[in-house]
C-alpha positions in Angstrom: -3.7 -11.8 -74.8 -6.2 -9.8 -76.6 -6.5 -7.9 -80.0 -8.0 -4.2 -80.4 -11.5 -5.6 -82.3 -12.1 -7.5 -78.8 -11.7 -5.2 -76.3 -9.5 -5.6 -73.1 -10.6 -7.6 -69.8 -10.2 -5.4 -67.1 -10.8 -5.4 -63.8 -12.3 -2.2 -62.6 -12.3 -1.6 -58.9 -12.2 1.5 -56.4 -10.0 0.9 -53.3 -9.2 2.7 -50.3 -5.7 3.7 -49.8 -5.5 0.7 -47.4 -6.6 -1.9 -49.7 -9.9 -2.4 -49.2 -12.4 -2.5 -52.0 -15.5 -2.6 -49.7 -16.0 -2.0 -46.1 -17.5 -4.2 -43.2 -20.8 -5.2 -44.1 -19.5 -5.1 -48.1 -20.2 -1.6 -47.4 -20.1 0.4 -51.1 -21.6 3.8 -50.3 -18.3 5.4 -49.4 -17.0 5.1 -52.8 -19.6 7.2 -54.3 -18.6 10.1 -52.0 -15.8 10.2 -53.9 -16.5 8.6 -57.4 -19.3 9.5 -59.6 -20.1 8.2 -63.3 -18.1 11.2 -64.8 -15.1 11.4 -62.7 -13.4 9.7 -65.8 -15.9 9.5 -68.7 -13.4 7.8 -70.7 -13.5 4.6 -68.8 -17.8 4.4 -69.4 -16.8 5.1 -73.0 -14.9 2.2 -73.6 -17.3 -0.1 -72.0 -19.2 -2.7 -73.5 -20.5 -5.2 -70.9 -19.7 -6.0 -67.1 -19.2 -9.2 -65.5 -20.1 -9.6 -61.6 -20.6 -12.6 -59.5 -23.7 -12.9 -57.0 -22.3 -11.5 -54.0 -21.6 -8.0 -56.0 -24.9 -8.4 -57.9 -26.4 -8.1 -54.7 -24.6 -4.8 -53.3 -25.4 -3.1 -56.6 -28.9 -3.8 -56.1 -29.5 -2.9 -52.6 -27.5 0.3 -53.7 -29.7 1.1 -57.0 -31.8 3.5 -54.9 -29.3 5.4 -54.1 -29.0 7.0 -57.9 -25.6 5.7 -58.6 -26.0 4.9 -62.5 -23.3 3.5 -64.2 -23.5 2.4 -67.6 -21.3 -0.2 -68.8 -23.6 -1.8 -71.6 -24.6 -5.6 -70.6 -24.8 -6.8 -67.2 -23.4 -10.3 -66.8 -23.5 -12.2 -63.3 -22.1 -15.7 -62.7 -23.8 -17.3 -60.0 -24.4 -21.1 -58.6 -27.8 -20.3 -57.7 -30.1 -17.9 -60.2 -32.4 -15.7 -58.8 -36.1 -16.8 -58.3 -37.1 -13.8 -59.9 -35.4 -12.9 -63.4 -33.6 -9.3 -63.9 -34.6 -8.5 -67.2 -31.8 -6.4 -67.3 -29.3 -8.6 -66.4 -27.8 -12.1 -68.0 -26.9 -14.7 -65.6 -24.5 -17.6 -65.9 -24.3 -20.7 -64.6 -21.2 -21.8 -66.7 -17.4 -21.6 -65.9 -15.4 -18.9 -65.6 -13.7 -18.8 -69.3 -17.4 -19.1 -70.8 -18.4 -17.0 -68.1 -15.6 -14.1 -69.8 -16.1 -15.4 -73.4 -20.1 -14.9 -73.3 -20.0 -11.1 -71.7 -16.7 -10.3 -74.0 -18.8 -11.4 -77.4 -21.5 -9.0 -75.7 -19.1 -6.2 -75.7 -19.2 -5.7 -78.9 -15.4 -4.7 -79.4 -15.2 -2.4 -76.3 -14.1 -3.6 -72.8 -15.3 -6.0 -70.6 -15.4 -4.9 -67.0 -14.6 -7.5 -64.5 -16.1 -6.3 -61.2 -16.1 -8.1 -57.7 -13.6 -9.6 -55.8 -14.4 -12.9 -56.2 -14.9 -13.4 -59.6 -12.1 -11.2 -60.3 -9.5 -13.3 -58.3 -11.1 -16.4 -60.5 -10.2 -14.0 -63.4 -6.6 -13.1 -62.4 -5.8 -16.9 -61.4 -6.4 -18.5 -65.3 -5.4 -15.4 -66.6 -8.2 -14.1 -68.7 -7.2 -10.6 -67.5 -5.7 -7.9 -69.6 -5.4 -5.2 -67.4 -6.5 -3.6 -63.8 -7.7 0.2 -63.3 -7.9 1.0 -59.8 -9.6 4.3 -58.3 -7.2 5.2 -55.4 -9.8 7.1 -52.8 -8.4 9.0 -50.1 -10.0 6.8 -46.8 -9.0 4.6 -44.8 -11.5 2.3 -43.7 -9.7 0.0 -41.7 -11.6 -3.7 -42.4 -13.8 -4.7 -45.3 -12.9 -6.9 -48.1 -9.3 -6.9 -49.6 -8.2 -5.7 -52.8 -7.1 -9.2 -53.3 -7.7 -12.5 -51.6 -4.8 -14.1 -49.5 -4.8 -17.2 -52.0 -4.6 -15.1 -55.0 -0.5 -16.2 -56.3 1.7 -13.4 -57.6 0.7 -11.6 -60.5 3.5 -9.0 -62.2 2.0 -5.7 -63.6 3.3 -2.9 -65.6 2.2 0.4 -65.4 0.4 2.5 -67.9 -0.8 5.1 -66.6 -1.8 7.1 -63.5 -4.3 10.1 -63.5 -5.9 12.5 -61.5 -9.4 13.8 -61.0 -10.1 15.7 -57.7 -9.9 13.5 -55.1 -9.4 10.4 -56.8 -6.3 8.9 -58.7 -7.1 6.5 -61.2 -3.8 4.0 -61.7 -3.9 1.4 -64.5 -1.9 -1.8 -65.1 -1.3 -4.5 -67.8 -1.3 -8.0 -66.4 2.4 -9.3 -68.0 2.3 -12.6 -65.9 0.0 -14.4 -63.3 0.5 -17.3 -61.2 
């Protein structure tokens, strides 16, 4: 789907080990008990911009206090409805999904684009625009909160590439082979 010069689209996600990717609430804190920005430095390394929709925007802000840095190079969100007040740290999008992808990939400059959110990463997964998914496996169970994946989401076959430990936390990644 993509070549090396590009960069991979990947979606990037922490889960509990029952499949939840945020708790009730879109609760996000418990992840950082857990995962911190160098847990696996690599992963920062090779990223060159992040694309988020609204909802996720949103979480990341209310949680920016809470000295959880991340730097993954340009901040893209695609939303229906801009903020009245601009982020002048953050691009948003009004466009489709495929601009939406193409605009923050150019942005990467080479290196990976980071698809984050569920939403816009089931939007992702559905046309295919995704190369691969890394998944931070965290030893909770939480019970409720928002699924790794939503119920309309079709099949999608993965193969495996690698699965790594760092403390607590097992990173697993996949390349997408086939969706829908």
């Amino acid at each position: 789907m993509s070549d090396v010069s590009t960069g991979n689209v990947v979606v990037n996600r922490a889960m509990s080990l029952d499949g939840f990717i945020a708790g009730p609430g879109h609760a996000m804190d418990w992840i950082f008990e857990y995962l911190t920005a160098d847990t696996f430095p690599e992963v920062m390394a090779a990223t060159g911009a992040m694309l988020v929709g609204r909802g996720t925007y949103e979480v990341a802000k209310r949680m920016a206090d809470q000295d959880t840095p991340y730097d993954g190079g340009g901040q893209f969100v695609l939303t229906h409805e801009p903020p009245d007040e601009p982020d002048p740290t953050v691009t948003f999008l009004t466009c489709d999904i495929e601009e939406a992808v193409a605009t923050a990939r150019s942005a990467a400059g080479g290196k990976n684009l980071e698809i984050l959110g569920a939403d816009v990463a089931a939007q992702c997964l559905q046309r295919g625009l995704v190369d691969e998914i890394l998944v931070y496996v965290l030893p909770v169970l939480l019970g409720d909160g928002v699924r790794f994946s939503p119920p309309s989401l079709d099949r999608i076959d993965l193969e495996p590439l690698s699965s790594t430990q760092s403390g607590a936390v097992t990173m697993l990644r996949f390349r997408v082979l086939s969706s829908g």
